[in-house]
C-alpha positions in Angstrom: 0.0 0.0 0.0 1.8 3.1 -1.0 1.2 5.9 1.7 4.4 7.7 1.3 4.4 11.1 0.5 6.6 14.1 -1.5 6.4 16.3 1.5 7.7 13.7 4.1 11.0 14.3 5.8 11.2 10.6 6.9 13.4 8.4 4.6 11.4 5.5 2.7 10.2 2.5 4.6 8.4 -0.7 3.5 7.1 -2.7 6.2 4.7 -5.6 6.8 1.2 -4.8 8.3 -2.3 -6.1 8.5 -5.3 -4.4 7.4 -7.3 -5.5 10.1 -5.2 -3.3 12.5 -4.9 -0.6 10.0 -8.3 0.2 8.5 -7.1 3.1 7.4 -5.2 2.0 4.4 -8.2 0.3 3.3 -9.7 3.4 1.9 -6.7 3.5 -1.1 -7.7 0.2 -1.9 -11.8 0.2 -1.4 -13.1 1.6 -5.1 -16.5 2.0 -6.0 -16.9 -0.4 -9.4 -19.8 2.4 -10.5 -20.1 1.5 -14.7 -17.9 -1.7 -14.1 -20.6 -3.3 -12.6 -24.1 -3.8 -13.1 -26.5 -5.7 -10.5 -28.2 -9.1 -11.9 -31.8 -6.5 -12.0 -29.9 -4.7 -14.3 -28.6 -1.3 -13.0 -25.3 -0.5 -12.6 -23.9 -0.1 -8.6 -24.9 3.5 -7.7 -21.9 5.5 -6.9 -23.3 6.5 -3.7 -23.5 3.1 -2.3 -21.5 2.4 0.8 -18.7 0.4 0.9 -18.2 -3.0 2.8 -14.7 -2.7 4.9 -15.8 -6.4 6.2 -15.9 -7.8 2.9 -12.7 -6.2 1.7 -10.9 -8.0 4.6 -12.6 -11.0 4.3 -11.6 -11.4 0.4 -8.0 -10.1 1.5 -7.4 -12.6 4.6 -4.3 -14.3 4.3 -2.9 -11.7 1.6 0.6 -9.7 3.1 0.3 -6.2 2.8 3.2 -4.1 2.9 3.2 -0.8 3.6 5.4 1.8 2.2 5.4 5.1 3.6 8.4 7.9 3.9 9.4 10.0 1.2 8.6 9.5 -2.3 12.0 7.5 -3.3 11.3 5.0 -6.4 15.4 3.3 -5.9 14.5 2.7 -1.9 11.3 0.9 -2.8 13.6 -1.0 -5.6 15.7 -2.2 -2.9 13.3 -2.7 -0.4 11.6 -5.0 -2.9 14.5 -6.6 -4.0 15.7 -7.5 -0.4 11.8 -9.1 0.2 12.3 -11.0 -2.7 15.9 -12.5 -1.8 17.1 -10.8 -4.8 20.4 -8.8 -5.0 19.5 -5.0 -6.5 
């Protein structure tokens, strides 16, 4: 989940977390579908419809989620990603 930001002073950081204890990333991943969906009566999913945090961390349980947060810095998340992946950058 990318929650870094240009204006940060604090040097890039990707670590592991769980949704469940951080609800608050779940709003950069929770989309309304709006005209990418249509109900089986037909209309598409009103845009004003809530959303359903439950069912988002139901479908993701069992999925890590790594959050990256820090200044905006596109070689530190190379590395990071690289050293996650037992690759050498």
């Amino acid at each position: 989940m990318l929650n870094w930001s240009r204006d940060s002073a604090d040097a890039t950081e990707v670590s592991k977390t769980d949704l469940k204890d951080r609800p608050d990333l779940l709003s950069a991943l929770m989309k309304n579908p709006g005209p990418f969906y249509q109900t089986p009566q037909g209309p598409f999913w009103p845009m004003k419809t809530p959303l359903d945090t439950e069912a988002y961390l139901g479908a993701l349980e069992g999925v890590q989620v790594w959050e990256v947060k820090g200044l905006i810095d596109f070689d530190a998340l190379f590395e990071a990603g690289a050293e996650l992946l037992g690759q050498t950058p």
